[in-house]
C-alpha positions in Angstrom: 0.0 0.0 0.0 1.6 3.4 -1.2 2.1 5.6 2.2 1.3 9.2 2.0 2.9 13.0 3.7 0.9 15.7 3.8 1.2 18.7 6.1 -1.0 18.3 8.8 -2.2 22.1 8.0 -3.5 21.1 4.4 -5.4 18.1 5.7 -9.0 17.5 6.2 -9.6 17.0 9.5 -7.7 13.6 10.5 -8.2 11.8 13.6 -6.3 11.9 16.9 -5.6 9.1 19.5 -4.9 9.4 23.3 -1.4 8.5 23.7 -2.2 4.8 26.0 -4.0 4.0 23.2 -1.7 4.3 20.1 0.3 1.3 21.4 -3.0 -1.3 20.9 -3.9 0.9 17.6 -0.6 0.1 15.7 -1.2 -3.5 16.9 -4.4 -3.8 15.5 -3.1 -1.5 12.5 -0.3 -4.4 11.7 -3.1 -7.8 11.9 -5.4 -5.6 9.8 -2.8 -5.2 7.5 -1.4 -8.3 7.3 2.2 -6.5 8.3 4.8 -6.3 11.1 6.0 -4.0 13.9 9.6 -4.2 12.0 7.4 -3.7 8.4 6.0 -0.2 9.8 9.1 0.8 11.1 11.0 0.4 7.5 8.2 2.7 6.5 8.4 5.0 9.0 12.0 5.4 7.8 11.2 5.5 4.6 8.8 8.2 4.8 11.4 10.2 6.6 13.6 10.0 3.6 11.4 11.1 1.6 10.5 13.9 3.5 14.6 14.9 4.0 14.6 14.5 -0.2 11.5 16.9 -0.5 12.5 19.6 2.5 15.8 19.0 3.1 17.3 18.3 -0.4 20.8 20.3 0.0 21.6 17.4 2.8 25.4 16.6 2.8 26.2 15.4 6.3 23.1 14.3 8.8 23.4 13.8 12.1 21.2 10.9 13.8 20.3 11.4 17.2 19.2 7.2 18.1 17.6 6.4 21.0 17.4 3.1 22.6 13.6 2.4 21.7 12.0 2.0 18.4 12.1 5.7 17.9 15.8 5.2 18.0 14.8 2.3 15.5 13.6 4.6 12.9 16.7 6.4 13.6 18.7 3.5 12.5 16.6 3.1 9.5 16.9 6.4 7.8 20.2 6.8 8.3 21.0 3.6 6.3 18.6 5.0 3.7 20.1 8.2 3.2 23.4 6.5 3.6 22.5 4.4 0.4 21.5 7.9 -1.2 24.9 8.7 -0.7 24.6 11.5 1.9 27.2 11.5 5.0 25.8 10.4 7.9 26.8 10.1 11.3 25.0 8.2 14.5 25.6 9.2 17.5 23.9 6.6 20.0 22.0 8.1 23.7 23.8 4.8 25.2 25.9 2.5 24.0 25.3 -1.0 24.2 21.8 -1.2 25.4 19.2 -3.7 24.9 16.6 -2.9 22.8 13.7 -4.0 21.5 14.0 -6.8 18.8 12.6 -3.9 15.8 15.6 -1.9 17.2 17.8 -4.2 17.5 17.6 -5.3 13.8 17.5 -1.5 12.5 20.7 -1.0 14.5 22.1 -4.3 13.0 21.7 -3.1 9.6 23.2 0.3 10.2 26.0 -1.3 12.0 26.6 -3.7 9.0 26.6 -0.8 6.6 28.1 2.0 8.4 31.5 3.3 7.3 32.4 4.3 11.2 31.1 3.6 14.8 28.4 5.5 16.4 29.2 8.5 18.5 28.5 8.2 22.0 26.5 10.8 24.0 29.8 11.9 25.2 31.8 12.4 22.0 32.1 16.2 20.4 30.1 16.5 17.1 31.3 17.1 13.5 31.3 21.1 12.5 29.6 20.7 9.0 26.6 18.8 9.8 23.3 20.8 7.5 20.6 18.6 9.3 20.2 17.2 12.3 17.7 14.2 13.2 16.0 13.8 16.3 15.0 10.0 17.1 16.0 10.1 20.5 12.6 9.6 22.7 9.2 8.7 21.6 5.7 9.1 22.6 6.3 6.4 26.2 8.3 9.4 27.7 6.8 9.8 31.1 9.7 11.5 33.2 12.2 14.4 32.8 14.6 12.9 29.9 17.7 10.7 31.2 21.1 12.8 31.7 22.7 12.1 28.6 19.8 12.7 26.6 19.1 15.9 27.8 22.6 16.9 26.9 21.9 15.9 23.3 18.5 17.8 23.3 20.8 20.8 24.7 23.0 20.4 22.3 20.9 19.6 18.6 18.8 23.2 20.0 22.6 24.8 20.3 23.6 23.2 16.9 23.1 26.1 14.3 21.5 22.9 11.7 17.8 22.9 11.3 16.4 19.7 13.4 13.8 17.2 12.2 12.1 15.1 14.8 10.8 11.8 14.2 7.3 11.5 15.5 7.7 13.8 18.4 10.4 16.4 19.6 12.1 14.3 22.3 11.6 15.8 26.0 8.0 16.7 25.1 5.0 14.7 26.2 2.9 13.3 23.5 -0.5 13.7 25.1 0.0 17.0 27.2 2.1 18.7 25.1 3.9 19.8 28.1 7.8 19.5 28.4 8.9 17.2 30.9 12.9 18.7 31.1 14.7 19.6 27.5 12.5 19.7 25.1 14.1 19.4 21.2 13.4 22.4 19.3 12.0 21.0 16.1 12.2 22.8 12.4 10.1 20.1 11.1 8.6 16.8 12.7 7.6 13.8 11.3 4.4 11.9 13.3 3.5 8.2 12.4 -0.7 6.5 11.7 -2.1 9.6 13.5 -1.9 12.5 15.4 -0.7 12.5 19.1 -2.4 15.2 21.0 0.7 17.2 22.7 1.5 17.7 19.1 -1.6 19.9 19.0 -2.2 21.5 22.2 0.0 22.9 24.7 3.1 23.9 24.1 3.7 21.1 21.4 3.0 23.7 18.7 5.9 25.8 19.9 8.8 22.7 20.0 7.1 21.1 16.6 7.6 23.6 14.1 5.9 22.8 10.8 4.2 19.1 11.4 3.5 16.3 9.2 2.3 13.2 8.9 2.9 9.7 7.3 -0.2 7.5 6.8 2.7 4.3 6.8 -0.2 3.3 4.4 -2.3 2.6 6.5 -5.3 5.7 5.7 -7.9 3.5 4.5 -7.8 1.2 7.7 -7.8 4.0 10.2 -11.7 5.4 9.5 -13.0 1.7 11.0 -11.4 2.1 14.0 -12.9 5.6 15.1 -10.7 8.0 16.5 -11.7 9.2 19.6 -10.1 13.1 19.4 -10.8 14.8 15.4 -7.7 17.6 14.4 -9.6 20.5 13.0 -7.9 22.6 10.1 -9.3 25.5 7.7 -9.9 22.2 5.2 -13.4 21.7 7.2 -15.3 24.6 6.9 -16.8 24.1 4.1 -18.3 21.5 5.9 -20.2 23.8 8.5 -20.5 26.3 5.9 -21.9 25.6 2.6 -23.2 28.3 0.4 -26.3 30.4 0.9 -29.7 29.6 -0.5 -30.6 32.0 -3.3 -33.6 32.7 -1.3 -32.1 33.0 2.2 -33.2 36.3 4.2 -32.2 38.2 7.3 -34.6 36.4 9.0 -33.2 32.9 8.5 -30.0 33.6 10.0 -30.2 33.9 12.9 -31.9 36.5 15.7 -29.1 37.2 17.7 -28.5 39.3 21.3 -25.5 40.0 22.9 -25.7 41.7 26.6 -22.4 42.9 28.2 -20.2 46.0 27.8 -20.5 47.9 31.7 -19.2 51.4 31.6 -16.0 52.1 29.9 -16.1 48.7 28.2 -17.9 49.7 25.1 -14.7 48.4 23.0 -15.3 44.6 24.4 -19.2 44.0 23.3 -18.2 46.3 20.0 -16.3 43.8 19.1 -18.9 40.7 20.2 -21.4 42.5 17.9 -19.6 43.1 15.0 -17.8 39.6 14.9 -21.5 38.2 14.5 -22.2 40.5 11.9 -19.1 39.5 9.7 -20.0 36.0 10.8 -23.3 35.5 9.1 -25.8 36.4 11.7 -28.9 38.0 10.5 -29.8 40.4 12.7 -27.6 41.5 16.1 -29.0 43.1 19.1 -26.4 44.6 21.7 -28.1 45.6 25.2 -25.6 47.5 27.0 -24.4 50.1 29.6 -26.4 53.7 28.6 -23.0 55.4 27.8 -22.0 52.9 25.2 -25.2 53.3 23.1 -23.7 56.5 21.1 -20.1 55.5 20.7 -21.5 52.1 19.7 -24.3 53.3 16.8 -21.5 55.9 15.8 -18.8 53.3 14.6 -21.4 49.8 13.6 -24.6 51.4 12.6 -25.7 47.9 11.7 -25.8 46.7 15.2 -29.0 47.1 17.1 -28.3 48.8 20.3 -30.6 49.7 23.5 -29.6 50.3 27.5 -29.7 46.8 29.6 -32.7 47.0 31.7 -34.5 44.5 32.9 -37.6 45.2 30.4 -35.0 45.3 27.2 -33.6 42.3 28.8 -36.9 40.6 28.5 -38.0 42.0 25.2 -34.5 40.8 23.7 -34.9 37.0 25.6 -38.3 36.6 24.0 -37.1 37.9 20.3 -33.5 36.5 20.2 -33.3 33.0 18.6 -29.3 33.3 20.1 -28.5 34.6 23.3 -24.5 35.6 24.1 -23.3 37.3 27.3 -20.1 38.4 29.2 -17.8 40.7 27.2 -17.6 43.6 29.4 -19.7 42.5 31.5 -18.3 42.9 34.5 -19.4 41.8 38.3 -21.6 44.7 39.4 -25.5 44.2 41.0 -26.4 45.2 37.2 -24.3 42.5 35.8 -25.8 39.5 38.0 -28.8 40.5 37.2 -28.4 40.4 34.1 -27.0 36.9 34.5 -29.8 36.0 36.7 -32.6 36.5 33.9 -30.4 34.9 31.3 -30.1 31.2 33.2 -33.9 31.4 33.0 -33.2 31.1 29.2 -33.8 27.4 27.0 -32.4 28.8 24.4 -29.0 28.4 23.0 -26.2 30.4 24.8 -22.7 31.3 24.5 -21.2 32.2 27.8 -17.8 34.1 28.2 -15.6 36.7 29.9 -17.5 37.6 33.3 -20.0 35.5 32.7 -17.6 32.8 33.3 -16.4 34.2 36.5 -19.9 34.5 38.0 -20.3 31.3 36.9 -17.4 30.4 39.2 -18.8 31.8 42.1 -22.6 30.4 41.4 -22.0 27.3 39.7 -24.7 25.6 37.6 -24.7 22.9 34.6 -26.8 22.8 31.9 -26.8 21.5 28.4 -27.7 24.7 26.5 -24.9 27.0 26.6 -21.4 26.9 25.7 -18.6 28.2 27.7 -15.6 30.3 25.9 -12.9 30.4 28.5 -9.2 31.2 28.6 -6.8 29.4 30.6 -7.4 32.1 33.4 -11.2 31.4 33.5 -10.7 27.6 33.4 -8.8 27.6 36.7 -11.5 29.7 38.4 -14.0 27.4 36.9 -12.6 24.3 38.1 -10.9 25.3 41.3 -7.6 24.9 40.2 -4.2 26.8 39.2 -4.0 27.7 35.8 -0.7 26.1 35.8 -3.0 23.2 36.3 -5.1 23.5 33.6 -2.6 23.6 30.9 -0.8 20.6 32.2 -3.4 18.8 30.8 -5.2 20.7 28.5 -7.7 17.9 27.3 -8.4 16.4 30.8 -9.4 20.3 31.6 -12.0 20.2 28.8 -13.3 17.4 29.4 -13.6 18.3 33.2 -15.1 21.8 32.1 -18.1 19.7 30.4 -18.4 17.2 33.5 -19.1 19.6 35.8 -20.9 22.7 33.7 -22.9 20.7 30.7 -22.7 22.1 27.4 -19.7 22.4 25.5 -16.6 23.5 26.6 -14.2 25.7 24.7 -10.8 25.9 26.3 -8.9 28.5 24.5 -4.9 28.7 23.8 -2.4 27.3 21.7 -4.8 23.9 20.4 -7.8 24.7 21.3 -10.0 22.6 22.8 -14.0 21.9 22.1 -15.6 19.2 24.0 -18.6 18.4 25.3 -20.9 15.7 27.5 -21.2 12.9 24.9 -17.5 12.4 24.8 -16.9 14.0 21.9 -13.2 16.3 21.3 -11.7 18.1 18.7 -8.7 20.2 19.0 -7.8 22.9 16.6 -5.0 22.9 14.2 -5.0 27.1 13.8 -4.0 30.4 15.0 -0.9 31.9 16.2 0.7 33.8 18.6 -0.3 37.2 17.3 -3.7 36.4 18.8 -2.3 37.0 22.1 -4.0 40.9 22.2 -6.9 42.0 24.1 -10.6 41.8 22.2 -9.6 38.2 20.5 -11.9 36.0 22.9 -14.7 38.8 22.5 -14.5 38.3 18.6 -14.8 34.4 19.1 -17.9 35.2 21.2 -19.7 36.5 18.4 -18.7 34.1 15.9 -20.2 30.9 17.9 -23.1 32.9 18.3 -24.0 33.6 14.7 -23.0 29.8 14.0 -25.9 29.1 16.1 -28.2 31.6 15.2 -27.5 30.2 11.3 -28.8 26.6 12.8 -25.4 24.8 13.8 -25.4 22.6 17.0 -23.9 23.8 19.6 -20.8 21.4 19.4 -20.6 21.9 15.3 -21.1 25.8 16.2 -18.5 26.0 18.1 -16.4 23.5 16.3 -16.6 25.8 13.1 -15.9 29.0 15.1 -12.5 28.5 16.8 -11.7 27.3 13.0 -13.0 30.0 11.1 -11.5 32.6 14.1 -7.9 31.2 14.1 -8.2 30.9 10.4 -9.0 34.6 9.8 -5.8 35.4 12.5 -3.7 32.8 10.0 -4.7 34.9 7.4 -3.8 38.2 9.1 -0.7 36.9 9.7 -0.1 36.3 5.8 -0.3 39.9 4.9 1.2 41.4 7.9 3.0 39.5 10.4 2.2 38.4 13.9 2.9 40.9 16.1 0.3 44.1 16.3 -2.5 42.0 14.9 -5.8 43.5 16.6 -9.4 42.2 17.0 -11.0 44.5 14.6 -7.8 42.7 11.9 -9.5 39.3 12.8 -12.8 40.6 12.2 -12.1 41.8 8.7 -10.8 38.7 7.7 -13.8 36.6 8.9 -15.8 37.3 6.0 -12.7 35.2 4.2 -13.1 32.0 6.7 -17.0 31.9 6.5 -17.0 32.1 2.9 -14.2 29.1 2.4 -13.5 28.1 -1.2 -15.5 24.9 -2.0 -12.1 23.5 -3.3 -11.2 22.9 0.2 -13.4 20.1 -0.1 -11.5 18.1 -2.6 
């Protein structure tokens, strides 16, 4: 079966396992396919080659970083490829004379057979012309800060002025965190195996990763029957959420949509929630508000609606609205629980962010109508905990989010993370750092809302949001760079994401 790389950016969404799991998949991978452990690991070399030939093509000298495991076993197996494609190589070996597995141990054998001169121990200085360096050092078992001689390597591949490929996973990270358990490789590129491992994703795996593929080992057309439990979301899928307009749509069918927050001197934060809907789809977009907003609010986004929050207006917008949103700018105040208070009475679909959130911390309730937009910040108040806690395990913080609050869960960062009660988790393959500037959650508000004012579940909704938000940031990005990218820049581009290309099917 011919094997496949494709950037993981220019996929369609691909599935994702839980790292204790990947063990029993590639198991059931190799009887399905009527292959061996040893048979995916020649493959796994092989599509490293051809990934050094397609990136990497000036290659004169590479330097093999081997492990003892069968990461170090891909190792071994790549470098006798690219030996036989006449590029210098040298090995240099975490330990010497170790027991490995028996994969391993015939990779190594081979090399050894073939090898002009010995490995290089962890000890030994390196050549001065090496162009690449190649990181098969740990794998995804790494549970523990990395042993003493491999964190000298890691030290010294991120000192090394080559760029670094890593084989299935930058070694010191952990594959279903994403958090860095001692050195952590710096990657240029990296090379995953069969499917996604989640602290590629989320975390801080994005930052050690660089640009990440993967190799299907050809095994694609196998991996759909065994339902992945975790879906990577790219730009690729919103098409899906988003087809194209009916001829005869109207304002009417897309959505009825009110948005309550913005306390005095915060007219900026449910601006920004209003407008996002707008360039979102929504058909119509009601903002009830502090009384000194109204004016600086109509002057800039005449196409918003905009009255005073008062408990009548509150009521009036509860009964019209087909999509309720509240929390940018909210604030804490006697108005703003109030406010809250008459919301909860609410069956219809919510999206719940900012102070919202922290009330909700303070008065905590679960139901299975609202979805909840918080930061890392938020999270910890939410659940009790340390935000150092939260991103430690980004996915188990989700999940616990939906556990204990209903709905669906979005946990913002680097990955997000949507999740919600029937199990279901998707983490997002978008953004970038430049969306680390005030107003970007309160745009993200408005887009789930208009999602579900336009008729997407709640799950889908926000699914199709985070994309469609850190694909109009990637976009920004393009034209201008990261840093100085604003909320209002995001919002422009939005009208780019929710109109995707139908080619992005294909």
């Amino acid at each position: 079966m011919m094997q496949s790389i494709s950037a993981v950016s220019d996929q369609l969404p691909s599935g994702c396992w839980p790292v204790d799991h990947i063990a029993e998949l590639e198991q059931r991978l190799c009887r399905l396919h009527d292959g061996s452990s040893y048979t995916l690991m020649w493959q796994a070399g092989e599509a490293l080659a051809t990934l050094v030939a397609q990136k990497f093509s000036k290659t004169q000298h590479c330097l093999v970083l081997c492990g003892t495991g069968n990461n170090g076993g891909d190792g071994f197996v790549l470098a006798s490829l690219l030996h036989q494609a006449g590029i210098r190589v040298t090995v240099v070996e975490a330990t010497l004379h170790h027991d490995r597995p028996k994969e391993a141990a015939r990779a190594k054998a081979l090399w050894d057979d073939i090898s002009p001169q010995p490995s290089l121990s962890a000890t030994d200085p390196w050549p001065n012309d090496v162009d690449l360096i190649v990181d098969a050092l740990l794998g995804i078992g790494l549970r523990q800060a990395p042993r003493e001689e491999c964190q000298r390597l890691i030290d010294l591949a991120n000192d090394y002025s080559a760029p670094v490929l890593a084989v299935d996973i930058p070694s010191g990270l952990e594959a279903q965190t994403g958090q860095p358990l001692g050195s952590v490789i710096q990657a240029t590129e990296t090379l995953t195996f069969i499917t996604l491992k989640p602290g590629l994703l989320t975390g801080k795996g994005r930052s050690y990763s660089g640009k990440l593929w993967v190799a299907d080992l050809g095994l694609s057309h196998l991996l759909p029957q065994l339902s992945p439990p975790i879906e990577c979301l790219t730009a690729r899928q919103l098409p899906r959420w988003l087809p194209q307009r009916q001829a005869s749509a109207h304002k009417g069918d897309m959505g009825k949509v009110v948005v309550i927050g913005g306390a005095e001197g915060t007219a900026g934060a449910i601006r920004l929630s209003g407008e996002a809907a707008l360039r979102s789809g929504a058909g119509l977009v009601r903002v009830l508000t502090h009384h000194s907003n109204l004016v600086p609010l109509l002057a800039t986004r005449p196409e918003l609606m905009v009255a005073e929050l008062t408990p009548q207006s509150l009521h009036d917008a509860l009964d019209w609205a087909d999509v309720v949103a509240i929390g940018p700018g909210l604030g804490q105040s006697y108005w703003a629980k109030n406010a809250l208070k008459d919301v909860k009475l609410s069956k219809k679909f919510m999206v719940w962010d900012a102070d919202a959130l922290n009330l909700l911390a303070i008065e905590p309730d679960k139901r299975q109508n609202r979805v909840l937009t918080p930061h890392p910040g938020e999270a910890a108040r939410l659940l009790g905990m340390s935000v150092a806690e939260v991103e430690a395990d980004r996915l188990a913080a989700a999940n616990l989010l939906v556990e204990r609050y209903g709905g669906v869960a979005v946990l913002k960062g680097s990955g997000t993370i949507i999740a919600d009660s029937s199990a279901t988790t998707s983490i997002a393959y978008v953004g970038n750092p430049g969306m680390a500037s005030g107003g970007m959650g309160d745009v993200l508000t408005g887009v789930v809302t208009a999602f579900l004012g336009q008729g997407l579940e709640p799950y889908e909704a926000a699914c199709a949001a985070v994309v469609a938000h850190g694909h109009a940031a990637d976009l920004v990005a393009a034209d201008h760079g990261m840093r100085g990218m604003l909320a209002l820049d995001v919002i422009e581009k939005l009208r780019i994401s929710v109109n995707p290309l139908q080619d992005l099917k294909e």
